[in-house]
C-alpha positions in Angstrom: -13.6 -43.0 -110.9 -12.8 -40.4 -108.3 -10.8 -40.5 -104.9 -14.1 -41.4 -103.2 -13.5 -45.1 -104.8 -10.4 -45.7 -102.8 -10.2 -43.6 -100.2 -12.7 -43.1 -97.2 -12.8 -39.0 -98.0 -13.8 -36.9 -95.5 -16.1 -35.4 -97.8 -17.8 -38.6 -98.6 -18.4 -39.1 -95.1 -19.9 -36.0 -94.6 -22.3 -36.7 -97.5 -23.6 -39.9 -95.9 -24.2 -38.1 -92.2 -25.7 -34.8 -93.6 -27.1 -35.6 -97.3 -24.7 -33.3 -98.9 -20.4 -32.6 -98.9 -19.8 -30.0 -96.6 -17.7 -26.7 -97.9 -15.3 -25.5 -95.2 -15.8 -21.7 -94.7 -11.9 -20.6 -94.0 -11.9 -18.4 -91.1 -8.9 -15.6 -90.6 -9.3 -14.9 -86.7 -6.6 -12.6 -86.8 -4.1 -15.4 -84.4 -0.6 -15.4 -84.0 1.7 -18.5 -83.8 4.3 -19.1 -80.5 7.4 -20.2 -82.8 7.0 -16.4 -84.6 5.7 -14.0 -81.8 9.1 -14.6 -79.7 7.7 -17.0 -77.1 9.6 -20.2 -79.0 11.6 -17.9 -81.7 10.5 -15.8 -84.8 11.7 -17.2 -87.9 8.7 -19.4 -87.6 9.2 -23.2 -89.5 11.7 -23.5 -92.1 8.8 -24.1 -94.6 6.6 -21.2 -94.0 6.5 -17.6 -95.4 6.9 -15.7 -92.5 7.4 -12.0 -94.7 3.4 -12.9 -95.3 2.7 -12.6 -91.7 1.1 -9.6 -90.7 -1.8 -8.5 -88.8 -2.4 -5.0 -91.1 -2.9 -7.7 -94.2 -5.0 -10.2 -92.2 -9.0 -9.9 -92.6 -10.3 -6.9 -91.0 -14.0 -8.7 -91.4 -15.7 -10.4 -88.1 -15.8 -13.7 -88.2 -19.5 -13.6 -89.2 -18.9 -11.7 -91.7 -16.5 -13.7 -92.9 -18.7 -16.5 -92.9 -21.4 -14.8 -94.7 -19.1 -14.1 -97.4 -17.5 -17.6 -97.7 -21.5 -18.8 -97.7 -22.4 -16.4 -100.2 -19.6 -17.4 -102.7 -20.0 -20.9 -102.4 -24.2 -20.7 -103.0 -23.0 -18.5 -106.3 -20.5 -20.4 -107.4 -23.0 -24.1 -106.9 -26.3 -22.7 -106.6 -27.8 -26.4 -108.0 -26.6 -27.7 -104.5 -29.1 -25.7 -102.2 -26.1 -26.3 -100.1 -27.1 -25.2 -96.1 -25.0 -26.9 -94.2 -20.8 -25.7 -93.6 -18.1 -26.2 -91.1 -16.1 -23.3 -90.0 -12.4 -23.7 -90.5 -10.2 -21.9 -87.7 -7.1 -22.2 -90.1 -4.7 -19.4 -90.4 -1.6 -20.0 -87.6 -2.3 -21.6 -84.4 -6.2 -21.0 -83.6 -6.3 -22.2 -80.1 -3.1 -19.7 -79.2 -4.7 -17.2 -77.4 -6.6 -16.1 -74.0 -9.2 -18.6 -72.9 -11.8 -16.0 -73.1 -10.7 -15.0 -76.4 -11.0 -18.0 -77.9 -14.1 -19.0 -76.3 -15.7 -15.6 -78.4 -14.4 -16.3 -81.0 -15.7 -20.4 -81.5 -19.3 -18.9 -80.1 -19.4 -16.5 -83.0 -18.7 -19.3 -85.4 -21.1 -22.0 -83.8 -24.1 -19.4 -83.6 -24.8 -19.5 -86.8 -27.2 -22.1 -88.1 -25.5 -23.4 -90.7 -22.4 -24.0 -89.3 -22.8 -27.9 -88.2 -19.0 -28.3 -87.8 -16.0 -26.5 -86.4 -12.7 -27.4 -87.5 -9.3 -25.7 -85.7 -5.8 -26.0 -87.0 -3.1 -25.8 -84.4 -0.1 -27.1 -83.1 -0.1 -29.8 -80.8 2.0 -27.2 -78.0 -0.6 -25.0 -77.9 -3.7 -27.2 -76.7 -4.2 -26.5 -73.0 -7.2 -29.2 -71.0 -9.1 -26.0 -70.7 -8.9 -25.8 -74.4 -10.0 -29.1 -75.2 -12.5 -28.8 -72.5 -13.9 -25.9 -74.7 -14.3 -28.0 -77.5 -15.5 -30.9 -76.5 -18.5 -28.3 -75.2 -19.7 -27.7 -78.4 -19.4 -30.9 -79.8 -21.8 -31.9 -76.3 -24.2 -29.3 -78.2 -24.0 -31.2 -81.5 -21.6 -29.3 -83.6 -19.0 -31.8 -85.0 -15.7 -31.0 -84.0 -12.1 -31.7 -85.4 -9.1 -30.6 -83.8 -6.4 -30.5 -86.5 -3.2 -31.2 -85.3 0.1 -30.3 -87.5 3.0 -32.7 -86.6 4.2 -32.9 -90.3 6.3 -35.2 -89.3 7.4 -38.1 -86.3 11.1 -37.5 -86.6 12.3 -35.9 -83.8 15.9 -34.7 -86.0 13.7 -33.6 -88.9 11.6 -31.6 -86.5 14.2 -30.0 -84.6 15.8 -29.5 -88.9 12.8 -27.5 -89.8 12.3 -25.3 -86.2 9.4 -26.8 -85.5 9.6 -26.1 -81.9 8.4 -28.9 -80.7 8.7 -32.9 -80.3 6.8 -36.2 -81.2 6.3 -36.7 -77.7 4.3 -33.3 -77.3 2.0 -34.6 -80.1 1.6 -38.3 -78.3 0.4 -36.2 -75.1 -2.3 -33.7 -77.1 -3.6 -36.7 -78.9 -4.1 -38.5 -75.7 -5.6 -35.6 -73.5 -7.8 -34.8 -76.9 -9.3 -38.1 -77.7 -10.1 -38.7 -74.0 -12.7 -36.0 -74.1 -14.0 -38.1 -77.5 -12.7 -35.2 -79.6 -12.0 -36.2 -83.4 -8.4 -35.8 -84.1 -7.2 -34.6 -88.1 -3.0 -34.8 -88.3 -1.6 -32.9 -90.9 1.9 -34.9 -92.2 4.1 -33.2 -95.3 5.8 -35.7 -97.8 9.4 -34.4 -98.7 10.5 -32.6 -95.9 14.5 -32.1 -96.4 16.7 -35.4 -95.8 13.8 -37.7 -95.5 13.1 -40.6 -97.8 10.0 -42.8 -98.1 10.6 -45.1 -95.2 10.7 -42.1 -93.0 6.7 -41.2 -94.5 5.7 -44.6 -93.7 7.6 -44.5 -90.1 5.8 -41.0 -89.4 2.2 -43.0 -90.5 2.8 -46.0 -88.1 3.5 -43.7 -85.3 0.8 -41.5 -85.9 -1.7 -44.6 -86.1 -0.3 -46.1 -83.2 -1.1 -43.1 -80.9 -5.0 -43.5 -82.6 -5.8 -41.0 -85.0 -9.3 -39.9 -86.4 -8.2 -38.2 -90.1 -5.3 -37.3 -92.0 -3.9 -34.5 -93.9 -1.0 -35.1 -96.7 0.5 -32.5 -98.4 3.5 -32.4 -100.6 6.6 -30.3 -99.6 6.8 -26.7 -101.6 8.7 -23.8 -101.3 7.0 -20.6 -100.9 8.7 -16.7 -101.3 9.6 -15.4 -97.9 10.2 -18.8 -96.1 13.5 -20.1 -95.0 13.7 -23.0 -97.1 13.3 -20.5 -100.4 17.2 -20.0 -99.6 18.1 -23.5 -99.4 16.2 -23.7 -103.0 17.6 -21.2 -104.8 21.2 -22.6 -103.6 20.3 -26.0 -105.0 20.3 -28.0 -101.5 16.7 -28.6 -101.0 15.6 -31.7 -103.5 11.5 -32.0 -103.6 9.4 -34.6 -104.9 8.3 -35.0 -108.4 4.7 -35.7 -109.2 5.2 -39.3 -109.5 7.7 -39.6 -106.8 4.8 -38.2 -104.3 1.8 -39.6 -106.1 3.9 -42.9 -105.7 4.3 -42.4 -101.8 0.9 -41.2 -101.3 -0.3 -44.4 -102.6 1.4 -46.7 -100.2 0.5 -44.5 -96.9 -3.3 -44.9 -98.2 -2.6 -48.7 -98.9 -0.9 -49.1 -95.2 -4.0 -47.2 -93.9 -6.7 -48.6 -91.6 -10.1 -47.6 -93.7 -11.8 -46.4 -90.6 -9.0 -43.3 -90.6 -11.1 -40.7 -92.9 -8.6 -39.0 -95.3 -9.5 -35.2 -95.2 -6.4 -34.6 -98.2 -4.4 -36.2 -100.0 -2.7 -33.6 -101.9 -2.4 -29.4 -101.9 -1.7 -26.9 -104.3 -0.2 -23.2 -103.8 -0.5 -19.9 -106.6 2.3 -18.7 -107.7 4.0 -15.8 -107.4 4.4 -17.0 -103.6 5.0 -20.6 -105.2 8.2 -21.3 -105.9 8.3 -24.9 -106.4 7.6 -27.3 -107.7 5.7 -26.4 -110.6 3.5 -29.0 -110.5 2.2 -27.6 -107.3 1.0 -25.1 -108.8 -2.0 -26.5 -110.3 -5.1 -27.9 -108.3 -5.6 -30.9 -110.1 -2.0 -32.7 -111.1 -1.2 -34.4 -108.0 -5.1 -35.4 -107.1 -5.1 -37.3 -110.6 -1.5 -38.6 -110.2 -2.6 -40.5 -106.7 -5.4 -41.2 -108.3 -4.2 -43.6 -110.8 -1.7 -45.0 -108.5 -4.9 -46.2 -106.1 -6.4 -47.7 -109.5 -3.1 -49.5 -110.7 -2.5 -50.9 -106.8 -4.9 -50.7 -104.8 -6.9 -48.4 -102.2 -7.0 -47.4 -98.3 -6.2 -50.6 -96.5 -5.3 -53.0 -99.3 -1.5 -53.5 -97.7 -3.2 -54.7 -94.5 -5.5 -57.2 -96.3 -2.5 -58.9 -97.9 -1.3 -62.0 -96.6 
């Protein structure tokens, strides 16, 4: 059996609304991101590869272009899916850092098209002005189904300030609060082995995050990648990251301690190499999925730690 047995996926709930799992088209709208421009600093988070950052290598396609590209890979690659429905994934840096206006353009030219039954946006939870979430919570009025993806990575203040985050738990409390008052769905993205914490730290960072009421969830396992800052710390030998058990292992008891209304959007992530560094078994799409996998089988699934006695 598959993730789907133990974990209320977000694709799985997408199949039961619309009929069919729902590819995310990845859209590159050519943002930047506050903690690299200047306006909070420009070495970016410890964790990311800031030499990649560059507006001469981002897409030089519209955004409906891009779409039609991402549509017309997807209906190659599984043409037995007559798949016609897709959510458009404002991913790349901080996708609601920008001019109101701006942004406004830029969701419209996503939402137009007729297959697009979902808009998802990845940001951080600084950057999410009322008139913002105003903005979204127009479209999903219209009938699109909107997620606002949040990346906290962690609720540790120290390990925040550690990893130049920028900002504090207490920033992500308020976004959370202002977003889900409009009824916007709320995704936050949490990484597992960030430096100096340990697994009662992960299941700290869950509680809060629950706490504060939270739609979905993102895991993803701490890697290094070429051009970040923590790529130093690695190749001095004074950044420790999870094995595949050790992660599998702590994957399996956030699901466990994990209300099974809270849809799961990822459990797991994998980077190529040559910008991968470590660890190796990050660099394969499949290892850690079948790793948590197995640890759901052997002890349980999402919410069984709340049903015990």
């Amino acid at each position: 059996m598959g993730l789907d047995a133990y974990v209320n996926t977000f694709g799985a709930v997408c199949k039961a609304k619309y009929g069919e799992r729902l590819r995310k088209l990845t859209i590159d709208a050519k943002f930047t991101c506050p903690n690299r421009d200047g306006t909070l600093g420009r070495g970016g988070c410890t964790f990311c590869n800031v030499a990649s950052f560059s507006y001469q290598q981002a897409e030089t396609l519209s955004i409906s272009e891009q779409l039609e590209q991402g549509k017309a890979r997807y209906k190659e690659a599984k043409p037995k899916l007559n798949a016609d429905k897709f959510i458009a994934y404002f991913q790349a840096y901080t996708s609601t850092y920008d001019e109101y206006q701006v942004l406004m353009a830029k969701y419209d030219e996503a939402v137009k098209d007729s297959e697009i039954v979902g808009l998802c946006v990845g940001t951080r939870p600084d950057c999410v002005p009322d008139k913002v979430l105003d903005l979204l919570a127009s479209y999903q009025q219209k009938g699109v189904d909107v997620w606002l993806e949040l990346g906290l990575q962690t609720a540790n203040d120290k390990t925040l300030h550690k990893i130049n985050r920028g900002h504090d738990f207490a920033c992500y409390c308020d976004t959370v609060a202002r977003a889900r008052s409009r009824g916007l769905k709320v995704c936050t993205h949490l990484i597992l082995g960030l430096p100096g914490e340990t697994h009662l730290d992960y299941m700290a960072t869950l509680q809060a995050v629950l706490a504060q009421g939270v739609d979905g969830l993102k895991l993803h396992p701490l890697h290094v990648v070429e051009g970040s800052t923590m790529a130093k710390a690695w190749r001095a030998g004074r950044l420790p990251l999870l094995s595949l058990e050790e992660y599998a292992a702590c994957v399996g008891e956030l699901v466990r301690h994990t209300p099974k209304e809270v849809i799961f959007h990822r459990v797991t992530a994998y980077a190529k190499k040559p910008i991968l560094l470590a660890p190796e078994w990050c660099g394969y799409r499949w290892n850690g999925l079948v790793a948590i996998v197995e640890d759901l089988k052997r002890k349980g699934g999402q919410g069984a730690a709340l049903a015990r006695p």
